[in-house]
N, C-alpha and C positions, 0 to 999 in steps of 0.2 A: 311909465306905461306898465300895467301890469298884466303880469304873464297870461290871464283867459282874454285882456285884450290882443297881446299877440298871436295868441292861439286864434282869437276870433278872424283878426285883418288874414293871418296867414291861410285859413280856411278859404276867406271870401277869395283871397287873389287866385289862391289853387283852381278853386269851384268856376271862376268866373274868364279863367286865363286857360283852361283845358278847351283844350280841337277838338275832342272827342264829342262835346255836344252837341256837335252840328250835325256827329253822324249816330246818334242816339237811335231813327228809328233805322237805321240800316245795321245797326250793329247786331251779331248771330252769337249767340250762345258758342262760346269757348272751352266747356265741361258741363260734361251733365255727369249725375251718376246714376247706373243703371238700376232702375226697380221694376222693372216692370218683364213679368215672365216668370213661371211657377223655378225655383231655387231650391235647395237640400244642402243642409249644412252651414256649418260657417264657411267664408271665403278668408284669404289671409289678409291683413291691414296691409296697405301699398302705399303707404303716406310714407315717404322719407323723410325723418326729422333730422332737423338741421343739428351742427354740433351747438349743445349748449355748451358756455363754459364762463367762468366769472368773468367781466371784462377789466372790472376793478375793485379796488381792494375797500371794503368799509370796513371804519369802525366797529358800526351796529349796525342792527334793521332801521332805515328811513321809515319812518312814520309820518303823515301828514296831520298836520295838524288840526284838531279843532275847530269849528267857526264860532264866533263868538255872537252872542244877543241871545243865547239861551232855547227856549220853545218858542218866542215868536217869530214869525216866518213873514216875509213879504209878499205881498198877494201879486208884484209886480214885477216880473224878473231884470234882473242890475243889468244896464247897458249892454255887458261883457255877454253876461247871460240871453242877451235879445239876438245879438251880433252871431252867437254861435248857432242858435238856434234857426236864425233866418237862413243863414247857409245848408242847415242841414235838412229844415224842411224843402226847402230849395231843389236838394239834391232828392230828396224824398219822392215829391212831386213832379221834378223833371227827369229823373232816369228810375225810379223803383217802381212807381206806380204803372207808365207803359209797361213792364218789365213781368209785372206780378202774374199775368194771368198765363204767359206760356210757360215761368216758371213754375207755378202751381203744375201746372201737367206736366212736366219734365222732373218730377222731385229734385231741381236742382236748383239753384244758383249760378247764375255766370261767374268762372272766377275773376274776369277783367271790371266785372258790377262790380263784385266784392274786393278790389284791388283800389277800387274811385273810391268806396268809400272809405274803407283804411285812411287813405291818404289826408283827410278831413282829418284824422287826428281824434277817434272815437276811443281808442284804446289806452293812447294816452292820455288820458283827463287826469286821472287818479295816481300817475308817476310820476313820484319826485323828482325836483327838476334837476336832483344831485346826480340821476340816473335816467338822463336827459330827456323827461318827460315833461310835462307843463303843470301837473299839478303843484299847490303852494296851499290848500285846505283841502281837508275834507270836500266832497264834491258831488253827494247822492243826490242833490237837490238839481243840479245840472247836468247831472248825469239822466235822471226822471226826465228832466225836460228835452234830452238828445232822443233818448225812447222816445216818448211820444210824440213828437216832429216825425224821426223815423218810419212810425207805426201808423202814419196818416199816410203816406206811401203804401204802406204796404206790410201789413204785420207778418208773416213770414219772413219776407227778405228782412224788417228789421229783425227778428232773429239772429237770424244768419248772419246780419251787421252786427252783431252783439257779441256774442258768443266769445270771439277772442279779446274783447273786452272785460268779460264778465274774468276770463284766468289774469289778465292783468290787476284787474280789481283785486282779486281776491290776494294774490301774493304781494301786491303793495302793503294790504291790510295786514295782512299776518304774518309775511315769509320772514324766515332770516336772513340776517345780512349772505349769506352764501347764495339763496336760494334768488334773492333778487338781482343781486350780482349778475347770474347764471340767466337769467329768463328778463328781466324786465327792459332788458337796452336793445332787445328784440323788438318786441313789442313797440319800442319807441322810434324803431328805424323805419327807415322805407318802405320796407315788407315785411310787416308784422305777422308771425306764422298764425294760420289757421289753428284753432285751440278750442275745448268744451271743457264747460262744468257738468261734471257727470253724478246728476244725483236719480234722477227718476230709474225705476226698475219695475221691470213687468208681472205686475202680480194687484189683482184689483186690490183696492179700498189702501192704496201704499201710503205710507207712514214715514216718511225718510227721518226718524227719530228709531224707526226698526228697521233695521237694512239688513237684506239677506248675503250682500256681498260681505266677505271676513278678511281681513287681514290677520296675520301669525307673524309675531316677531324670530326668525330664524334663523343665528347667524350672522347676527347683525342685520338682515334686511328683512323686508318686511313682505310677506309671499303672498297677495291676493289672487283673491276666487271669488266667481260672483258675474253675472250679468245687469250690464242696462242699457235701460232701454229711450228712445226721444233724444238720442246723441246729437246734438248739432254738427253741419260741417263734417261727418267721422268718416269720410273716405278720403277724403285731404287734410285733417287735424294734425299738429304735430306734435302737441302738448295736451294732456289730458288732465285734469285735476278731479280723482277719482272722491266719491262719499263712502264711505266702507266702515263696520264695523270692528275697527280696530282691539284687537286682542288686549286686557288690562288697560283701556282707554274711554271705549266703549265709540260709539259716532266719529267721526273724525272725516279729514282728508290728505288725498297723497296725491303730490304729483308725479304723473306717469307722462314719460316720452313714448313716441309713438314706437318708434324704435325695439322701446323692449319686448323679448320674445314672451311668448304668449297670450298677445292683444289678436281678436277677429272680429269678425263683421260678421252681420246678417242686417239683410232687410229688415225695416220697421214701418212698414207704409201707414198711415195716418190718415186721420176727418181730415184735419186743418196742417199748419204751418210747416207746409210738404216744402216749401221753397228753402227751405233749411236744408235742406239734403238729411234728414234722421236719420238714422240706423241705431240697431242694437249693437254694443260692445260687449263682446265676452274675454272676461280674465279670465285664463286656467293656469294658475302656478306665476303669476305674473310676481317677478322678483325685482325687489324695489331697495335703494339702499336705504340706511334709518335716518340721513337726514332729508329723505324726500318727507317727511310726514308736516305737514303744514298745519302753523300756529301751535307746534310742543302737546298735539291731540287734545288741547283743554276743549269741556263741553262750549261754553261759553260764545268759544268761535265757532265753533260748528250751528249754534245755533244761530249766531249776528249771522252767517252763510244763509241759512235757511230763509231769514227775516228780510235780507237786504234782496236774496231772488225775488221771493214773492212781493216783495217792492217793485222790483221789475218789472215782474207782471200785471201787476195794475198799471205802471206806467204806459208801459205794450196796449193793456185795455185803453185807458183812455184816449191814445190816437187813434184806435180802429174806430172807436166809438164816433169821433166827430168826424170819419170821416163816411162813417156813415149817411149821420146828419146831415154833414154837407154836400152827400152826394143826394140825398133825398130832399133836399127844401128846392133847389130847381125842376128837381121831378116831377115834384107834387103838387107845384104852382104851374106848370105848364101841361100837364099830363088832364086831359078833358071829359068828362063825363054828364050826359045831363045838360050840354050847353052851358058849362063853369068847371072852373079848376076844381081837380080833386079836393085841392087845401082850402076850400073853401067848407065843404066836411068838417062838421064840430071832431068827429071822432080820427080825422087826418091829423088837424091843427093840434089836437090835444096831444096824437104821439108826437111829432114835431119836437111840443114846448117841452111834453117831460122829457124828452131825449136832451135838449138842452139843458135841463133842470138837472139830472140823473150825471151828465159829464158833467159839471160845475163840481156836485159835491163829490163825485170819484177823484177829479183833478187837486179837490182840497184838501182831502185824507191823506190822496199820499205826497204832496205837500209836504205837510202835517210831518207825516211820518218819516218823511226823508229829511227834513229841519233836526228830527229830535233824531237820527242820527249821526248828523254833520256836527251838531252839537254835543255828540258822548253823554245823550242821556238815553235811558231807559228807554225803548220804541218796540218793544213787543206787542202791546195793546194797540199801540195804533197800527203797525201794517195788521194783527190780527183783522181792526176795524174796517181797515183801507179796504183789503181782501176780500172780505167780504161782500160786501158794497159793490166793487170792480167784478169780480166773478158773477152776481145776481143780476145788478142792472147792465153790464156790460153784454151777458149773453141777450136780455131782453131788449136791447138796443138792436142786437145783430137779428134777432128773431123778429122785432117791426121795422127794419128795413127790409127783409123778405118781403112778411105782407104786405107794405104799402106799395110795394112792385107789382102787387097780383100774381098773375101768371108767370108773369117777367122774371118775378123773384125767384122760381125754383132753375130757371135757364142760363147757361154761362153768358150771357148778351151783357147781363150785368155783374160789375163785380159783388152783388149782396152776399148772395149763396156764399163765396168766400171767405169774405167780412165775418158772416157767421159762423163759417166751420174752424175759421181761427178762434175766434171770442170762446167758442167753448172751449178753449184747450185755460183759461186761465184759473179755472175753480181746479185743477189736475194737476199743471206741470208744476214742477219741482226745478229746481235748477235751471241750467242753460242759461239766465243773464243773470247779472248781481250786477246792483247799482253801486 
């Protein structure tokens, strides 16, 4: 049996063997975090991070391996791959979806939501299994497909479900054996810490290839300064993995415990994917020792970082996107006008099909693009293409599920309006998942 099958049966029995479903719609938000109300200043970070520390001794860095068959991809996801995903959309559409629209107004996340889905085993995809995690390959292609299950729930809370997957991702991929040692059998335990990738920074037309955030070598450690901003999670995060301008490096990333002195908060209220809990994080003199700096600052990983989020994010787009769709084809065959279904409308029917047509080939790019990463080829051009593609027609998907609501559409009665104000965050964000 192999290991994404056990991952998968263990998912379904957790998913399918929990009390708590039965009390889904009685269950009340357990944390919120507060935005709302005029604020001055930073507040101090309140997140207590756990002690990190190595738990065992490696060799080297684990690396996962490779998959093999090159650039061609299967249009059909492997049993393993069906099994994991039917659980998660499962969990998607049975507890995130009810779930989404009073965390939309509460900018928060329940932490016990976010505790169910942990437990599904989202963060461990990509950990070796020497560092008792389930991965045994590369795994962006199943990891796309956990996003987009997720993101048919509810694209915010998958966020928010992400985010401390995206820092185990990323130090599978790159850390050193120390660094993994120290962070990764966290992540694979019971209660995986809350964690962000912190690349986005508030300043229009951003470029995370120019980051205003700096690090200085001093000392031996490495002393950042710098704000950002779109932080997931960052009032209970306990692990950060900052993007910063590293001094004689140039782009890079460090991981930062929440722990250390000179991390703060401020509000970051947002259009869209408010069920994240966002906030800005400001560094001032934030002292870091030198072997927090992840993957030896080469460009190369900073960039796979950049490639494999905005991978993400098209993922993220194409669940919101069908579930637009899907939320609109019963609408609009039942919804009356004129003595006959709207969808009877040349100009109804037509957005419909290219809504179908539009998620097909968004779903296939990044595909595409996530194949020629599991495979260690070249994948710049294709999420470039993915991105594109996902950013244009995915806000235009969210933008005619409005109108075909009519009136309806601008009113919280239905989830579109939401639908929408998330989809526009994917031609923008930077960071916060990596596939």
């Amino acid at each position: 049996m192999t290991t994404l099958t056990r991952l998968g049966l263990r998912t379904l029995s957790q998913f399918a063997g929990s009390p708590k479903l039965d009390q889904l719609k009685l269950r009340k938000p357990t944390e919120k975090v507060l935005y709302h109300g005029t604020k001055t200043g930073f507040r101090v970070v309140v997140a207590a991070s756990r002690a990190f520390k190595a738990v065992k001794s490696l060799g080297g860095a684990e690396r996962l391996p490779k998959r093999g068959g090159g650039d061609l991809f299967d249009l059909t996801p492997s049993e393993d791959q069906a099994m994991i995903v039917d659980a998660i959309r499962a969990f998607a559409m049975e507890q995130l979806r009810p779930a989404a629209s009073k965390c939309d107004a509460d900018y928060a996340a329940p932490a016990e939501l976010l505790a169910q889905c942990a437990e599904l085993g989202v963060a461990s995809m990509s950990i070796p299994e020497q560092l008792d995690g389930v991965g045994t390959e590369r795994a962006a292609v199943t990891n796309a497909l956990i996003a987009e299950a997720l993101a048919e729930g509810d694209m915010g809370l998958a966020f928010a479900c992400l985010a401390p997957a995206a820092v185990s991702n990323a130090i599978s991929l790159w850390g050193t054996a120390q660094q993994q040692s120290a962070y990764l059998p966290a992540f694979a335990g019971e209660k995986p810490p809350a964690a962000a990738l912190c690349v986005m920074e508030p300043q229009a037309l951003f470029d995370p290839f120019s980051l205003s955030t700096k690090a200085r070598l001093v000392n031996g450690q490495y002393v950042i300064n710098g704000l950002k901003s779109m932080v997931p999670l960052a009032s209970t995060a306990e692990l950060f993995i900052i993007a910063a301008d590293i001094e004689g490096h140039g782009p890079g990333l460090l991981i930062v415990e929440s722990s250390t002195p000179g991390l703060s908060l401020d509000e970051d209220l947002s259009m869209g994917l408010r069920p994240a809990g966002c906030a800005r994080l400001k560094l001032q003199d934030v002292a870091v020792p030198a072997t927090a700096l992840l993957g030896e600052g080469k460009a190369d990983v900073y960039a796979e970082c950049i490639q494999l989020s905005r991978l993400g994010w098209c993922a993220l787009a194409v669940g919101c996107a069908k579930a637009v769709m899907d939320y609109m084809i019963p609408y609009v065959n039942e919804r009356e006008a004129f003595g006959e279904p709207i969808s009877h409308r040349q100009s109804v029917a037509f957005a419909i099909s290219n809504m179908a047509i539009e998620i097909d080939g968004m779903r296939l790019l990044t595909w595409r693009a996530a194949t020629l990463a599991d495979s260690d080829q070249p994948f710049a051009e294709a999420v470039a293409i993915a991105r594109r593609l996902c950013a244009d027609k995915g806000m235009q998907i969210g933008s005619d599920g409005v109108q075909l609501l009519g009136g309806h559409g601008f009113v919280k009665e239905h989830p579109a309006e939401r639908w929408y104000r998330d989809l526009r965050a994917v031609a923008v964000m930077e960071g916060g998942v990596l596939l």
